[in-house]
C-alpha positions as CSV (number, residue, x, y, z in Angstrom):
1,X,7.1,196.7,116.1
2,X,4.2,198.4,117.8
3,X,3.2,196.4,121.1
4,X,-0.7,197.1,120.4
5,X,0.0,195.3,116.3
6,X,1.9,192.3,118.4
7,X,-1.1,191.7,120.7
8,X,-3.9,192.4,118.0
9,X,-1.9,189.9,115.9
10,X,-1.4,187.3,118.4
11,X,-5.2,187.6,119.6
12,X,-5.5,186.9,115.7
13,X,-4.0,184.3,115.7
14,X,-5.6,182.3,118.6
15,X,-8.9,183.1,117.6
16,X,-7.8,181.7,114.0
17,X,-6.3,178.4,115.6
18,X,-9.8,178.0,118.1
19,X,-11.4,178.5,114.9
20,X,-10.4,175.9,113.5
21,X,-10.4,173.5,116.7
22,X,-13.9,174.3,116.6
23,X,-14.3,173.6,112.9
24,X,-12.9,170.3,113.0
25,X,-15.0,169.1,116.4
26,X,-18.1,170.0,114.2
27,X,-16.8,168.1,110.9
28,X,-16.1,165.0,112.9
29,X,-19.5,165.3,114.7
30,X,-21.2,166.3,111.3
31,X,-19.3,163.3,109.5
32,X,-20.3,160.7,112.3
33,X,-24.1,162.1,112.1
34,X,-23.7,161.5,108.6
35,X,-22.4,158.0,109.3
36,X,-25.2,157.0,112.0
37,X,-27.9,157.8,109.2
38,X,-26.6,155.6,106.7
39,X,-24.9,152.8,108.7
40,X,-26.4,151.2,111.9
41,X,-23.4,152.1,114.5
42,X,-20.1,154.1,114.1
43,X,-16.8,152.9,115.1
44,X,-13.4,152.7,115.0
45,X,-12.8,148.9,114.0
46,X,-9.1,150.0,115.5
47,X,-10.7,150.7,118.7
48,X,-12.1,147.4,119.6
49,X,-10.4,145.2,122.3
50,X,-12.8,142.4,122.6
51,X,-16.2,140.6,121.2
52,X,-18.6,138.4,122.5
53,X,-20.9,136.6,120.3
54,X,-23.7,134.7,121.3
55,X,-26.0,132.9,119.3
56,X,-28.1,129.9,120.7
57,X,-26.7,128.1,123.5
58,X,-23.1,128.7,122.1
59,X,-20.8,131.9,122.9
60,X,-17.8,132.9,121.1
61,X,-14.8,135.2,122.9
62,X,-12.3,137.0,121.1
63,X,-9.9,139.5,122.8
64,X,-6.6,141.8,121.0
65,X,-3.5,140.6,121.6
66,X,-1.3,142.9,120.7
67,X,-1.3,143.3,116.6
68,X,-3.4,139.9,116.7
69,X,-6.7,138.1,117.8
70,X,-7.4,135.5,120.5
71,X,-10.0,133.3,121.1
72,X,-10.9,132.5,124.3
73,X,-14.0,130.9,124.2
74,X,-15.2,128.1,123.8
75,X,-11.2,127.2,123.2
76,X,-8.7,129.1,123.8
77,X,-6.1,129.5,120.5
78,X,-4.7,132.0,118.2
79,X,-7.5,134.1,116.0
80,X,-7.9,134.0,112.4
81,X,-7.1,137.9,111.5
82,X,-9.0,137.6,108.4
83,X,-12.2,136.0,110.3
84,X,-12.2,139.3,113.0
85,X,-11.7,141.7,110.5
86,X,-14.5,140.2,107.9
87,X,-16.7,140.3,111.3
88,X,-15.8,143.9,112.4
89,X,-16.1,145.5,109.2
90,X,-19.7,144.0,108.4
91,X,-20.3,145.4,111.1
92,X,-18.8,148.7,110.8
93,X,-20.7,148.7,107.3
94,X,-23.8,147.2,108.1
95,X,-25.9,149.9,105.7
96,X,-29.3,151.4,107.3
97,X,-32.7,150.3,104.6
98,X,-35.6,151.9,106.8
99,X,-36.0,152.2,110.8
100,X,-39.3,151.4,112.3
101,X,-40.2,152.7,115.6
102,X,-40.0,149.6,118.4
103,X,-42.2,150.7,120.9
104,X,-44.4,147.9,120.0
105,X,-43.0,145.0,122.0
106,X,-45.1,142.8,120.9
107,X,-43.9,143.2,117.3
108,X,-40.3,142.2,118.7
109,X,-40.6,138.2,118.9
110,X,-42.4,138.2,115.1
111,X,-38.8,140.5,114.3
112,X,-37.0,137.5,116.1
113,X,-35.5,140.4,118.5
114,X,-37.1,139.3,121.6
115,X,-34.4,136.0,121.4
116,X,-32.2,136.9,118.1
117,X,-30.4,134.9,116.5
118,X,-27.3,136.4,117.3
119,X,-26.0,138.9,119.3
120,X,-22.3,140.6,118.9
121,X,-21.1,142.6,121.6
122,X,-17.9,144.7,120.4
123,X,-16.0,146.6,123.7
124,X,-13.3,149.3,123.2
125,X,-13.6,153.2,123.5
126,X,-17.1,152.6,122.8
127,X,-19.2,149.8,123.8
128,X,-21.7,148.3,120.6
129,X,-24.3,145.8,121.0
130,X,-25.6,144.6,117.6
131,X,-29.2,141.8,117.7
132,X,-29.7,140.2,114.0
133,X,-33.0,139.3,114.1
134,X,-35.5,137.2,111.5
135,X,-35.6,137.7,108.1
136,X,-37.5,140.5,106.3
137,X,-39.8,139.5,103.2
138,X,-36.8,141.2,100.9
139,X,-34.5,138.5,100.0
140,X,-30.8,139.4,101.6
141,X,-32.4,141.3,104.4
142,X,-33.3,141.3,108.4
143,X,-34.3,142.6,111.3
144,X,-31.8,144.1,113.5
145,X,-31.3,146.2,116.8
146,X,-28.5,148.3,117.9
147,X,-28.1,148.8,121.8
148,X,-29.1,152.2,122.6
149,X,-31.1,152.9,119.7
150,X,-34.9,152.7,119.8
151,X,-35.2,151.6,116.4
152,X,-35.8,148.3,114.6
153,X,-33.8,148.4,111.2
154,X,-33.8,146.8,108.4
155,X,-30.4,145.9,107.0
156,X,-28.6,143.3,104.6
157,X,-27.7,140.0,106.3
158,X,-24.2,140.7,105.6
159,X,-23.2,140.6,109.2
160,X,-25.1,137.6,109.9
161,X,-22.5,135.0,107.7
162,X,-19.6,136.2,110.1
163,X,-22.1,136.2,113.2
164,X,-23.3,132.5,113.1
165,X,-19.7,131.2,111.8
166,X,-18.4,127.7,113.8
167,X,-16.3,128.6,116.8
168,X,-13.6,126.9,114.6
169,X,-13.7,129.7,111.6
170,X,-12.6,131.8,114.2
171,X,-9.2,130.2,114.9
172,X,-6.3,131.0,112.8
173,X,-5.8,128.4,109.9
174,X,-2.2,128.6,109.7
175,X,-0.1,127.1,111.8
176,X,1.8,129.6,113.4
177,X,2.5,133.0,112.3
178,X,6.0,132.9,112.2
179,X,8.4,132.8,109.2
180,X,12.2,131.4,109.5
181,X,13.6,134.5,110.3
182,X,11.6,134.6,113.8
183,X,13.5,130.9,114.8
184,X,16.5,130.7,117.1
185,X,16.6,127.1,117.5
186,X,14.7,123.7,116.3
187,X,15.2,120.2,117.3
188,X,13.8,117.1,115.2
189,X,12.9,114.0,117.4
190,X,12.3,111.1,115.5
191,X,12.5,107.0,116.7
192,X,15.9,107.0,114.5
193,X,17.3,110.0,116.6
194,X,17.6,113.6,117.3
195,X,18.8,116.6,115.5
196,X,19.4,120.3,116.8
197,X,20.2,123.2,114.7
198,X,20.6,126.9,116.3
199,X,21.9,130.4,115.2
200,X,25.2,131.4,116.3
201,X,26.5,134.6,115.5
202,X,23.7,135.1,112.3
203,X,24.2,131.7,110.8
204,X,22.7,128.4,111.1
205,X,24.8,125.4,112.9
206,X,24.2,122.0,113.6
207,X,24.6,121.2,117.0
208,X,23.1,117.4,116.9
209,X,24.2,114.5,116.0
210,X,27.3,116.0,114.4
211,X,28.6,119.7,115.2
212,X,28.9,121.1,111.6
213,X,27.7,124.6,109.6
214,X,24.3,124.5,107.7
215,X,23.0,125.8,104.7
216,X,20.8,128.6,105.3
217,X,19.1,128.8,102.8
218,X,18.2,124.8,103.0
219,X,17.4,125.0,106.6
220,X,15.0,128.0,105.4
221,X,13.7,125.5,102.4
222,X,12.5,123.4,105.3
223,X,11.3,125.6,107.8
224,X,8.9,127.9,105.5
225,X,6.6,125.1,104.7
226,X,5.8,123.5,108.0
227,X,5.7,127.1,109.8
228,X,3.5,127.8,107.0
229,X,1.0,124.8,107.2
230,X,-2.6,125.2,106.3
231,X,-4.7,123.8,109.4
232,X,-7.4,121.9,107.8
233,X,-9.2,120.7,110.9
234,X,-9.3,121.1,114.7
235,X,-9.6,118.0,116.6
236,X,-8.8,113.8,116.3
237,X,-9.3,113.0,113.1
238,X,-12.1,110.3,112.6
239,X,-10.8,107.0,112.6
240,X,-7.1,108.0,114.1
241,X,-5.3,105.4,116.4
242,X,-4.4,106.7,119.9
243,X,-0.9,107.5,120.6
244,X,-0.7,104.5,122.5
245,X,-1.6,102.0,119.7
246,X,0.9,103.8,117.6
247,X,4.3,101.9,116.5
248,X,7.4,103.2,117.1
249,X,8.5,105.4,113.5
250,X,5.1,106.4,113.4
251,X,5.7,109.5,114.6
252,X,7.9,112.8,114.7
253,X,8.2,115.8,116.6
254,X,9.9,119.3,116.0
255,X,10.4,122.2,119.0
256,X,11.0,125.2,117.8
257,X,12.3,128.2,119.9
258,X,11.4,131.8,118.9
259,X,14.2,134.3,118.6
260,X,14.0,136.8,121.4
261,X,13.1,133.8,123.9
262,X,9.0,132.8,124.3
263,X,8.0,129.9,124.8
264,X,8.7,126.7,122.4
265,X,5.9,125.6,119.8
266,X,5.7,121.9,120.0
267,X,4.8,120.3,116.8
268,X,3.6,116.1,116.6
269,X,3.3,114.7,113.6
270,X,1.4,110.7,112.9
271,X,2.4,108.8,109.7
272,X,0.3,106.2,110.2
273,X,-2.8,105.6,107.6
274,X,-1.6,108.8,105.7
275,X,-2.6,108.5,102.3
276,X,-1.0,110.7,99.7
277,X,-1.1,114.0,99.3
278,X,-4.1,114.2,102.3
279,X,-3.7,115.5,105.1
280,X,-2.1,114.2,108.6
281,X,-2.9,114.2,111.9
282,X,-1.2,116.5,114.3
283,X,-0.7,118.0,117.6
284,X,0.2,120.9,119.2
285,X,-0.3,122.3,122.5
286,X,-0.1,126.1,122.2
287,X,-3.0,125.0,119.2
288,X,-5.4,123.4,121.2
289,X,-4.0,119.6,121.0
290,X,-5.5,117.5,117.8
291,X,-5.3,119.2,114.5
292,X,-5.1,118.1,111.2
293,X,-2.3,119.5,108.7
294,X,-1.3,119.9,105.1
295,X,0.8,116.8,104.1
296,X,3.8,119.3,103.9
297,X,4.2,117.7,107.3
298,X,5.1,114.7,106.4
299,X,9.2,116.2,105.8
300,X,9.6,115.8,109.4
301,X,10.3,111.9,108.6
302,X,12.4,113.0,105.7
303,X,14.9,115.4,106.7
304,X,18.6,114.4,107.9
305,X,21.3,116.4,108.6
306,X,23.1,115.5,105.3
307,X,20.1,117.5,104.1
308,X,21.0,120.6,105.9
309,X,24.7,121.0,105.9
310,X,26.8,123.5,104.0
311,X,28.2,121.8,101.4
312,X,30.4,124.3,100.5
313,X,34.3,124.0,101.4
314,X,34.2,127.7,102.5
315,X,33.3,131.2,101.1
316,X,36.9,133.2,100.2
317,X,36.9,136.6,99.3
318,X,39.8,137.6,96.7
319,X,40.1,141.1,98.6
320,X,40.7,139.8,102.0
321,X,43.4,137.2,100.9
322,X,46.8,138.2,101.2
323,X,48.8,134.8,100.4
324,X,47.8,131.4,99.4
325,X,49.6,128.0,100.2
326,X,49.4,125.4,97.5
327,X,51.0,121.3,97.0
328,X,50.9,119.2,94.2
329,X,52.5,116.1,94.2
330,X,55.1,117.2,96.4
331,X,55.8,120.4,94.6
332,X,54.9,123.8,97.0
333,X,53.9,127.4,96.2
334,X,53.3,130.4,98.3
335,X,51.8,132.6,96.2
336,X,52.4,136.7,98.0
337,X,49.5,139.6,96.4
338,X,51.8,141.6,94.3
339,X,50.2,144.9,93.0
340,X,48.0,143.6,90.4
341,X,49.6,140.2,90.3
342,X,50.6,137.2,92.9
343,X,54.2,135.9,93.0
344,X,56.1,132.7,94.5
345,X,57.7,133.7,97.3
346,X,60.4,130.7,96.9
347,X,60.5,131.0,93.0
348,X,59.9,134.6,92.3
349,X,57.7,133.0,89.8
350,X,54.4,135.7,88.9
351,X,51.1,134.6,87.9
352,X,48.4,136.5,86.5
353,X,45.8,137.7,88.7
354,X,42.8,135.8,86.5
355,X,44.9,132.2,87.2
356,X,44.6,133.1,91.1
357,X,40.7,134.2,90.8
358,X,40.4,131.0,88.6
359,X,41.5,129.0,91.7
360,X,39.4,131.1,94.3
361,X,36.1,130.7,92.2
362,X,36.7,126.8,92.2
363,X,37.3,126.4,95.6
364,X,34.0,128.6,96.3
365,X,32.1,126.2,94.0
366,X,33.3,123.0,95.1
367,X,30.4,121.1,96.6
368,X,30.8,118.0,99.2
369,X,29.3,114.9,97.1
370,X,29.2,113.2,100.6
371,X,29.7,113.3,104.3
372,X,29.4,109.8,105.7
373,X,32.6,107.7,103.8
374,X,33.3,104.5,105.1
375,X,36.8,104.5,103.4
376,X,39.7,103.5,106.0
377,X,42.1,106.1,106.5
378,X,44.7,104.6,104.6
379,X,41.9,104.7,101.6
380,X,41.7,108.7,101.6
381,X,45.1,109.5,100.4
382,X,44.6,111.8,103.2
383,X,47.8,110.6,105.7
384,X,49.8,112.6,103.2
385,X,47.3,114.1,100.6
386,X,48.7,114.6,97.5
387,X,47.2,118.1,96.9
388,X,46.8,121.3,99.5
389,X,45.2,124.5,99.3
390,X,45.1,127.1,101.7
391,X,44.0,131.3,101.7
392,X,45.5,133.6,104.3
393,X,45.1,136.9,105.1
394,X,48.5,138.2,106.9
395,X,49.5,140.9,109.7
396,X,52.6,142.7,109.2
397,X,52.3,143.4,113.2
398,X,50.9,142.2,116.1
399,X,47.0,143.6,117.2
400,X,45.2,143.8,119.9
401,X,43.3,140.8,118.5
402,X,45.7,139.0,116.8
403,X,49.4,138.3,116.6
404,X,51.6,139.1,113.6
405,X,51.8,136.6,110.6
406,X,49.6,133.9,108.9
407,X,45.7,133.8,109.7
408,X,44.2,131.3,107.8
409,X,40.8,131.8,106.0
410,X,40.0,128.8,104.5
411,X,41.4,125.2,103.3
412,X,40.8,121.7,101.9
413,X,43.1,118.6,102.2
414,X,42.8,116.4,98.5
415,X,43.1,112.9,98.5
416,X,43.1,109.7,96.5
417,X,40.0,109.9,94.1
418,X,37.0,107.8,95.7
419,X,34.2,106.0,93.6
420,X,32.2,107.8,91.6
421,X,34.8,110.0,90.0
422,X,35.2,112.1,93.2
423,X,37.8,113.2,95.4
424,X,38.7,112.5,99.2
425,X,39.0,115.9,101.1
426,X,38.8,117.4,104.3
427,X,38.0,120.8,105.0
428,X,40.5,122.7,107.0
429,X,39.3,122.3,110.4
430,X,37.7,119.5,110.5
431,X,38.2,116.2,111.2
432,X,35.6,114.4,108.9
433,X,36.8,112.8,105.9
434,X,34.4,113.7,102.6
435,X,34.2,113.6,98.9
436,X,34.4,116.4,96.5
437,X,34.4,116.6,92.7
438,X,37.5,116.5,91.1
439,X,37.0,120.4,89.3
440,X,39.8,121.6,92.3
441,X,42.3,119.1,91.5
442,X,42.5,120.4,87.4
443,X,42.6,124.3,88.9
444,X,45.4,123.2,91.0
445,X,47.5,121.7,88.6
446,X,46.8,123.8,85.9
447,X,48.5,126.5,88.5
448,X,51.6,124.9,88.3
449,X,51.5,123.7,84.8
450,X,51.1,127.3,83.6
451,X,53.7,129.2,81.5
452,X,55.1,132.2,83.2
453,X,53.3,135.5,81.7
């Protein structure tokens, strides 16, 4: 290619590509003039870090905290979202009806300028400072003043709603913004005891007072309402009793630790003189101290860790099972995976792979009835139970991880039956002695009552 057509074509280009820097610097500065004669400032609501509002003797702080709000003043607490952004966009929107000139100042107190009302000060790439004034003798209008402008203006009083709010519509309304996925851990203190539940390994366990799995989705059926209580006042409620007057059951507590680490949100809550379906009174530190919540609170006195526990035997996945162990009134199966089928190992005897998937879809949707039993041993039937069930998956050859042979998945022991039409069982390891309906026991025996195919 000719060098003189590279360089004419290069020089092309750049003056194309300044071109159009230029262009767009003279859009944006066209588009904000265009904004400045229709609205009273411009400005990135993004690009504000804090705002100060003062309005009589009282000032109000806010400052960003990373994709959230603070208050800081007059108490320090988490920001309603909502509140800020209905503040910075009446603001950002506040629509220009007529500027008057202001270099009367005399004209300024009869504007209520000289002392307004209220006066927002929003700080970020640019600093804005916004005076709502008195009204105008148009309904829905005042007088107002933006900082660097020599204008008085005459705007709707849409800003001045969100300007002269209580200090306490500023703080957030919920009680924390977390959901049950952000918890690691939570403990319940209550006059009748403790209990702890924590993750391990993905999955919800109950640490205190007895070391057990729990159902996750049970444990989320209890944590989603109280991280999700409605705040519905800041401060003792009027006519509550001071701690100290309190008796003991009165009150409950739950700590709960955010995953990732943080620090733990202490939650209080008071029974006493809650009527139903009002609210309670509360406290929590990170929140200021007193509150008042949504009755939703009240679960803290309710929950046990009956409540929470799997229920389930085990979860067994047909695929990962190569054998199964199986009694019955002192008659004994191992059933081997055999192509499409599962044989006796002792017998040679070959079942059909629906009998075996019959089996694994009971065991998955057996249920414990109960945890605490108060049977004696000798009660359970479970000495010597007269039923056993057990899946394994098996290595032809020793791992790395594991050693050749057997590796159980999951069990139950069966029992005598117990009142209430159940079942005596315990789960394969574990100690604890529970009841189970008797569905297992029929899929059992039907295994070994069934006709050859």
């Amino acid at each position: 290619m000719n060098p003189r057509a590279t360089i004419a074509l290069l020089l092309a280009t750049l003056l194309i590509v300044g071109g159009v820097f230029l262009l767009r610097d003279k859009v944006a500065t066209t588009r904000e003039a265009a904004d400045l004669r229709r609205y009273a400032a411009a400005f990135d609501p993004e690009d504000i870090s804090e705002i100060a509002i003062v309005r009589g003797g009282e000032s109000v702080s806010l400052r960003r905290d990373g994709a959230g709000w603070r208050i800081e003043a007059p108490v320090a607490d988490r920001a309603s979202p909502e509140a800020v952004d209905r503040l910075l966009l009446a603001a950002r929107f506040l629509e220009v009806r007529d500027r008057q000139p202001a270099d009367d100042p005399a004209a300024l107190p009869e504007r209520g300028l000289a002392s307004p009302r209220a006066r927002i000060d929003l700080r970020g790439e640019k600093s804005i400072r916004f005076d709502l004034g008195a009204d105008t003798v148009l309904p829905g209008e005042i007088f107002a003043r933006v900082g660097g402008q020599k204008s008085v203006l005459r705007v709707p009083d849409t800003l001045v709603g969100p300007a002269t709010a209580p200090a306490e519509a500023f703080r957030d309304p919920r009680l924390t913004d977390l959901v049950p996925d952000d918890i690691e851990k939570f403990t319940v203190r209550r006059n009748d005891g403790e209990m702890t539940l924590r993750r391990e390994r993905g999955r919800w366990m109950i640490d205190k007072p007895v070391k057990a799995p729990a159902d996750p989705q049970a444990v989320r059926e209890f944590l989603e309402p109280l991280l999700g209580l409605r705040v519905t006042g800041f401060g003792p409620a009027a006519g509550a009793a001071p701690n100290a007057a309190l008796l003991p059951g009165e009150t409950a507590a739950i700590s709960l630790t955010p995953r990732g680490g943080g620090e733990s949100l202490d939650l209080e809550v008071v029974r006493a003189g809650t009527a139903p379906g009002k609210t309670v009174a509360a406290r929590m530190a990170s929140r200021g101290g007193d509150l008042q919540v949504d009755a939703e609170a009240l679960r803290l006195f309710d929950v046990s860790p009956e409540a929470l526990r799997d229920r389930s035997l085990g979860s067994v996945d047909p695929d990962t099972v190569d054998r199964i162990r199986v009694e019955s009134g002192g008659r004994a199966m191992l059933l081997q995976r055999q192509a499409d089928a599962w044989v006796d190992r002792e017998s040679g005897r070959h079942f059909e792979a629906g009998a075996v998937e019959r089996l694994v879809g009971a065991f998955n949707a057996a249920r414990v009835t109960t945890f605490r039993t108060a049977a004696a041993p000798a009660d359970t039937g479970l000495e010597s139970p007269a039923r056993r069930l057990a899946f394994l998956a098996w290595l032809s050859e020793n791992t790395a991880e594991e050693p050749a042979g057997g590796h159980p998945i999951a069990g139950v022991d069966l029992g005598a039956p117990a009142p209430g039409g159940g079942v005596y069982a315990r789960v394969a390891g574990s100690d604890e002695t529970v009841t189970v309906p008797p569905d297992l026991n029929f899929q059992i025996d039907s295994l070994f009552s069934q006709d050859p195919p």
